[in-house]
Each structure stands twice: as structure tokens, then as C-alpha cells.
C-alpha positions as CSV (number, residue, x, y, z in Angstrom):
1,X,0.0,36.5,-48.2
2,X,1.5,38.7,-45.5
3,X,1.8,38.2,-41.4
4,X,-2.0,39.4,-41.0
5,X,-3.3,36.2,-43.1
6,X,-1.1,33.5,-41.0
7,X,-3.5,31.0,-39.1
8,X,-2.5,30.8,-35.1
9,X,0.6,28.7,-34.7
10,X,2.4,29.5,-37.6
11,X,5.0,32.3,-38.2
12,X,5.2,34.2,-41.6
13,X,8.8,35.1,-43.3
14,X,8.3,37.2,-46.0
15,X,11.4,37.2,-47.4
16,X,11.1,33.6,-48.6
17,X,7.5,33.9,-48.8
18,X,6.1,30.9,-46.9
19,X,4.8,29.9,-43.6
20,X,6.8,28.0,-40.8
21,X,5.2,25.7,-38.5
22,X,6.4,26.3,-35.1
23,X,8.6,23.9,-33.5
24,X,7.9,20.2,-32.4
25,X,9.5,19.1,-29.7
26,X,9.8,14.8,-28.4
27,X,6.8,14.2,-26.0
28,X,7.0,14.5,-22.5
29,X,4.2,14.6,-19.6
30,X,3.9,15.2,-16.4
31,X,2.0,12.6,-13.7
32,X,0.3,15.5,-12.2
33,X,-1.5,15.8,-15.8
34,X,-3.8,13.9,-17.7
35,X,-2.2,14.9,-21.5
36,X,1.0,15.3,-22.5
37,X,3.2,18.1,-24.5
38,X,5.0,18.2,-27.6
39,X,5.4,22.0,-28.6
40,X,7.9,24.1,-27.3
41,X,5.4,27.4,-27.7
42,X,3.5,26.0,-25.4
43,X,3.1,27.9,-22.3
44,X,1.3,25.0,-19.9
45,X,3.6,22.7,-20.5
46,X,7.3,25.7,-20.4
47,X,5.8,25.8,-16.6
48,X,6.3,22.0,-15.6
49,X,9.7,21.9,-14.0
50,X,12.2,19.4,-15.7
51,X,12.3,16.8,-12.9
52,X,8.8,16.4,-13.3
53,X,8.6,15.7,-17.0
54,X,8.3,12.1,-17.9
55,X,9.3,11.1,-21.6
56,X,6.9,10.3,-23.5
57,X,2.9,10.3,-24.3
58,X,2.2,8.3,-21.0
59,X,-0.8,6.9,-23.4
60,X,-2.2,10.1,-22.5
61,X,-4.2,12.8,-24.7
62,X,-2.5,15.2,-26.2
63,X,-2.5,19.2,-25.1
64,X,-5.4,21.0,-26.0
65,X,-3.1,24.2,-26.2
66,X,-0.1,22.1,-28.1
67,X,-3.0,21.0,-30.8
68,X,-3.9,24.6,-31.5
69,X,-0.4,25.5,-31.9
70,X,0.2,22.7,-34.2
71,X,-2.7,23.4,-36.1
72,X,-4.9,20.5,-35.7
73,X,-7.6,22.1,-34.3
């Protein structure tokens, strides 16, 4: 395997020789949203400004973005 071969969300280190799923960060959403955000590579939810992040799910679906980055879709 080498960096070409490495699905979408996942980094490569080829000095260890196995892939590293990209960092999951505790929920948070934003009222002015109907999902919420749980991956730090995730460039929708970087832009909410922290004092409008609410902890959390919110019972609300996740990212579409943050599930690619996380591999689940």
C-alpha cells in the first residue's frame, strides 16, 4: 500500500505501514444547523464560531462532510 491507495479520510504513514483514521473530536452543533459535528477535519463545522457551538448531537443528523471523513460513507 502506499499514500496513492488510501481511501478519503484517512492518512498513510509509511514508516509503520498502516493507515490512521483522522481524528474524532466530542460532538458539538450549532442551532443555526440541522446536524451536528464530530471531526476536527471538517471544514463546515472549523467555521462555526465557539460561542455558537452547543455540546452535543442536539438529536440531530450527523454531517454529511464529517461521515465522509470518517469513512462511513
Amino acid at each position: 500500500m502506499d499514500e496513492r491507495n488510501v481511501p478519503f479520510g484517512k492518512s498513510y504513514n509509511r514508516w509503520q505501514e498502516e493507515t490512521i483514521t483522522m481524528a474524532k473530536i466530542q460532538p458539538f452543533n450549532s442551532k443555526n444547523e440541522p446536524h451536528y459535528h464530530d471531526n476536527d477535519k471538517c471544514g463546515a463545522g472549523a467555521e462555526i464560531p465557539a460561542y455558537d457551538r452547543l455540546n452535543g448531537t442536539g438529536n440531530k443528523a450527523k454531517c454529511k462532510n464529517c461521515q465522509k471523513l470518517d469513512g462511513e460513507i
